[in-house]
C-alpha positions in Angstrom: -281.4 -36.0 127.2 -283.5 -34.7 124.3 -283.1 -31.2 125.6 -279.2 -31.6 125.6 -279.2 -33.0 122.2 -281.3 -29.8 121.0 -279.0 -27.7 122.7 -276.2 -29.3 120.8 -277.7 -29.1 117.4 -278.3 -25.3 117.9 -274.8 -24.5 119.0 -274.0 -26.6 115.8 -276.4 -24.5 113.5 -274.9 -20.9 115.0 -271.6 -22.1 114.7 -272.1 -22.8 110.6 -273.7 -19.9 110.3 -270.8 -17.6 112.0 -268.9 -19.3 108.9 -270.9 -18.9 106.6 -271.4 -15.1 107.1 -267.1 -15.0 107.6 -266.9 -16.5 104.5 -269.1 -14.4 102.5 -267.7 -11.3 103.9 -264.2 -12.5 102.7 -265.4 -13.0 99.5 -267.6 -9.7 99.1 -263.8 -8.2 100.3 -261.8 -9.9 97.7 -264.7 -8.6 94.5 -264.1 -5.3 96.3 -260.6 -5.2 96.3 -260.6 -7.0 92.5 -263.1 -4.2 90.9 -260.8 -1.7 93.0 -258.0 -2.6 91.1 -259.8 -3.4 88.1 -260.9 0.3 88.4 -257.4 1.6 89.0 -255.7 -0.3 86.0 -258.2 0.8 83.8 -257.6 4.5 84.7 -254.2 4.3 84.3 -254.3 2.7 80.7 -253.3 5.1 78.2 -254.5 4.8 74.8 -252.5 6.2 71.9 -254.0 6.5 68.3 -251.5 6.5 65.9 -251.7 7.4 62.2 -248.8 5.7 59.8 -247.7 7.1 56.6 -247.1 4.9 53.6 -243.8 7.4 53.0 -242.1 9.7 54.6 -238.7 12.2 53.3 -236.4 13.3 56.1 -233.1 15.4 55.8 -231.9 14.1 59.5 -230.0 11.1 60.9 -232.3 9.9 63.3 -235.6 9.0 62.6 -238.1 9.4 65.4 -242.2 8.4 65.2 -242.8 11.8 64.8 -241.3 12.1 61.1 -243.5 9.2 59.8 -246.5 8.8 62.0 -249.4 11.2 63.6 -249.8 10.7 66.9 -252.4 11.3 69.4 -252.8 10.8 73.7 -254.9 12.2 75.9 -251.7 13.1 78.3 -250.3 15.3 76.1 -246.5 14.6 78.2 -246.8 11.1 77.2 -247.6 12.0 73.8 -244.4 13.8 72.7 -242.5 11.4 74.9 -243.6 8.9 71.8 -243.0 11.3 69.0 -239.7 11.6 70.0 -239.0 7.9 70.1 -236.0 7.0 68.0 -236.6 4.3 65.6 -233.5 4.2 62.9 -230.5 6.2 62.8 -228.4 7.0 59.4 -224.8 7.0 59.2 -224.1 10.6 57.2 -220.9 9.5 57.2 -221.4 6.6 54.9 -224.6 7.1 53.1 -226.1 10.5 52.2 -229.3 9.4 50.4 -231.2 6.4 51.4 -234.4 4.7 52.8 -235.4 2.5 55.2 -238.4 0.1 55.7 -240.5 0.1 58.7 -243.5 -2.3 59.8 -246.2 -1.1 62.2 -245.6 -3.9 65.1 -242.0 -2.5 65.2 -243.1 0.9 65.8 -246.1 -0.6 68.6 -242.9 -2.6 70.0 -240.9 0.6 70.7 -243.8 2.8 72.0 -244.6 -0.3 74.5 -240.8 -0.3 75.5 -241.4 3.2 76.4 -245.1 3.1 77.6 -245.5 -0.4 78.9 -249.4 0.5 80.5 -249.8 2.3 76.6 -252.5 0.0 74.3 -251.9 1.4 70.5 -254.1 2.0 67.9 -253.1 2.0 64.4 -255.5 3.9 62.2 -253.0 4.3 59.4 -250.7 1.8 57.5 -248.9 -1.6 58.5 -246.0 -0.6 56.7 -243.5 2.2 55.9 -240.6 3.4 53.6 -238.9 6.0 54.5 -236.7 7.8 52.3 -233.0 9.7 53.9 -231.4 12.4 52.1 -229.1 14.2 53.8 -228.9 18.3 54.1 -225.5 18.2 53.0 -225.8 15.7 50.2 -224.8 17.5 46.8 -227.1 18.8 45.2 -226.0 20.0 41.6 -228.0 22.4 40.2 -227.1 22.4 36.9 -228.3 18.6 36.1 -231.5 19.5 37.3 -231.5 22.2 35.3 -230.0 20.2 32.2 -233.1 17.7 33.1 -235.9 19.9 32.9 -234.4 21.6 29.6 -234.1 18.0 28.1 -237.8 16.4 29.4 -239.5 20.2 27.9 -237.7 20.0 24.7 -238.8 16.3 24.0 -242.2 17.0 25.1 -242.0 19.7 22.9 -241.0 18.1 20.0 -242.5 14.9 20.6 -246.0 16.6 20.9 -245.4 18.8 18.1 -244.6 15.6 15.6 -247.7 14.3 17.1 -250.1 16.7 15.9 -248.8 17.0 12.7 -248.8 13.0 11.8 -252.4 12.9 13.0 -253.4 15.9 11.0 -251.5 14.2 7.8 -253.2 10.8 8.2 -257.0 12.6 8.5 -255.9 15.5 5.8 -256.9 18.7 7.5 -255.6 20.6 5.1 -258.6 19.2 2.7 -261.0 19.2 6.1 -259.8 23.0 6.5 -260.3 23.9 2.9 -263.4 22.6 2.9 -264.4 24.3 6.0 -263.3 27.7 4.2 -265.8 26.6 1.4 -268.8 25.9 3.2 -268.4 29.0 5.4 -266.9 31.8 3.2 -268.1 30.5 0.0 -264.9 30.7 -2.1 -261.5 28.1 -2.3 -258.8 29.7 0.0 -255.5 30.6 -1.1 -253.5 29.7 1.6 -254.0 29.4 5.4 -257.4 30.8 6.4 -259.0 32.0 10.0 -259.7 28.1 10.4 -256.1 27.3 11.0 -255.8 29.9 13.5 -258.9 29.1 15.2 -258.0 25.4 14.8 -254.6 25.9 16.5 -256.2 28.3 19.2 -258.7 26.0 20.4 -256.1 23.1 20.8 -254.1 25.2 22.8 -257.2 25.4 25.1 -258.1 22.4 25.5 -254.9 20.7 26.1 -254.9 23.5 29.0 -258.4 23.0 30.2 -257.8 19.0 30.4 -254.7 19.6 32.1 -256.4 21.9 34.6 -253.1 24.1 34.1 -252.1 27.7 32.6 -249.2 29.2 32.7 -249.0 31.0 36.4 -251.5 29.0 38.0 -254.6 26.6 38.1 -257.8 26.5 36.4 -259.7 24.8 39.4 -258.6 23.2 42.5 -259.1 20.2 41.5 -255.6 18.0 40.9 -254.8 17.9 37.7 -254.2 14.6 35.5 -250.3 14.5 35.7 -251.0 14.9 39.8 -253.3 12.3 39.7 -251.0 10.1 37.7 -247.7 10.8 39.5 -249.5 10.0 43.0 -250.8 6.6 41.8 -247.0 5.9 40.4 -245.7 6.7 43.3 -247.9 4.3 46.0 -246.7 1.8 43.2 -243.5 2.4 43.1 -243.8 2.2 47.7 -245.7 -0.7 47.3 -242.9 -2.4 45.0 -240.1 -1.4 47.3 -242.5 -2.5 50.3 -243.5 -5.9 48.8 -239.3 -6.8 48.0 -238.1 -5.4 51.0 -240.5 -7.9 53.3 -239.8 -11.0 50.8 -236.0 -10.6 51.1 -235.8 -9.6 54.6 -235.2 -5.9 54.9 -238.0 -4.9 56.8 -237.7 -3.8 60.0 -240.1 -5.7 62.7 -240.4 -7.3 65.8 -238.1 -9.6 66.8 -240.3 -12.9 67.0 -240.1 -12.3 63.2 -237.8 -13.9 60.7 -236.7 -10.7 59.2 -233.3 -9.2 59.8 -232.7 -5.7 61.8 
């Protein structure tokens, strides 16, 4: 009896363990199947790095992803495929200058339209303006020249009446006289060589500080009117940007409150 009961408990004990080595080979088979695919999704994610501009200038109707952002992929197919995304189109017929608003989730919303198995990475800015003028806008050349004639002629002026209200308040004429004086030893007559030098060196240095002669350059370095007409300009982006998202004329995804 004892030796049937034996015989029992080790059919029992082979049995569990023909489960137990079933089991664990159908679960080392499902984590080989799951790291397979694993594997295989992560190969076939594409990763595109994508560098915004705060503004962009386009002549054309359509604006693709190309005309305001860098774009980089390692399959090169894939990455003109997103340059050439369309993102806005312009009615020539209605409007020949303009300028649209654009944030960065909409552009990542159209790329993933196009690229579903895509991941983006933004590297540049969150949001755009881009300003439309069309190649057959009019384009009259004499009010630009009429401009530029008008803006020299009151700097000019304006510079000229400058420098001679600061030299009447300090009295260079007494300063240049008494220049003459200590250099030549006699009272001058009438305008001396410290006028001329006077006037000379001016000249110079309102060239030098404007890093800027007549032709070309002193150094490469930008000069102060570039500097200052860059930093008016991301103002004048980041005014248009800031109104355009408070009243609703940014372009974005379409979870968001903001009309398209």
């Amino acid at each position: 009896m004892n030796v049937f009961k034996d015989c029992e408990s080790a059919k029992h004990i082979a049995i569990w363990h023909q489960k137990v080595s079933l089991h664990d080979k159908e679960f080392d088979l499902v984590t080989s199947l799951y790291r397979n695919e694993h594997e295989k999704m992560s190969m076939e994610k594409t990763i595109i790095y994508l560098k915004a501009e705060q503004s962009s200038y386009v002549d054309h109707e359509m604006i693709h992803i190309g005309d305001i952002a860098s774009v980089y992929c390692g399959d090169k197919k894939k990455e003109e495929e997103i340059r050439n995304i369309i993102l806005y189109e312009f009615d020539e017929n209605k409007e020949k200058e303009g300028r649209i608003f654009l944030s960065i989730l909409f552009v990542i919303e159209k790329i993933s339209e196009q690229i579903p198995c895509g991941e983006v990475r933004n590297v540049g800015e969150l949001d755009m303006v881009v300003y439309y003028k069309s190649k057959n806008a009019e384009n009259k050349k004499w009010v630009q020249t009429a401009k530029i004639l008008f803006i020299g002629a009151t700097c000019f002026f304006g510079t000229g009446i400058t420098v001679m209200g600061y030299n009447n308040d300090v009295d260079m004429a007494k300063v240049f006289g008494q220049l003459y004086r200590t250099f030549v030893g006699q009272k001058p007559d009438g305008p001396t060589f410290v006028e001329l030098f006077y006037s000379i060196g001016l000249a110079l240095g309102v060239f030098l500080f404007f890093n800027h002669v007549p032709g070309k350059k002193v150094t490469n370095e930008p000069t102060p009117i570039q500097v200052q007409t860059r930093l008016y300009e991301q103002d004048v982006n980041q005014t248009f940007l800031l109104g355009a998202s408070r009243k609703g004329e940014e372009l974005d995804v379409a979870g968001n409150s903001r009309d398209q």
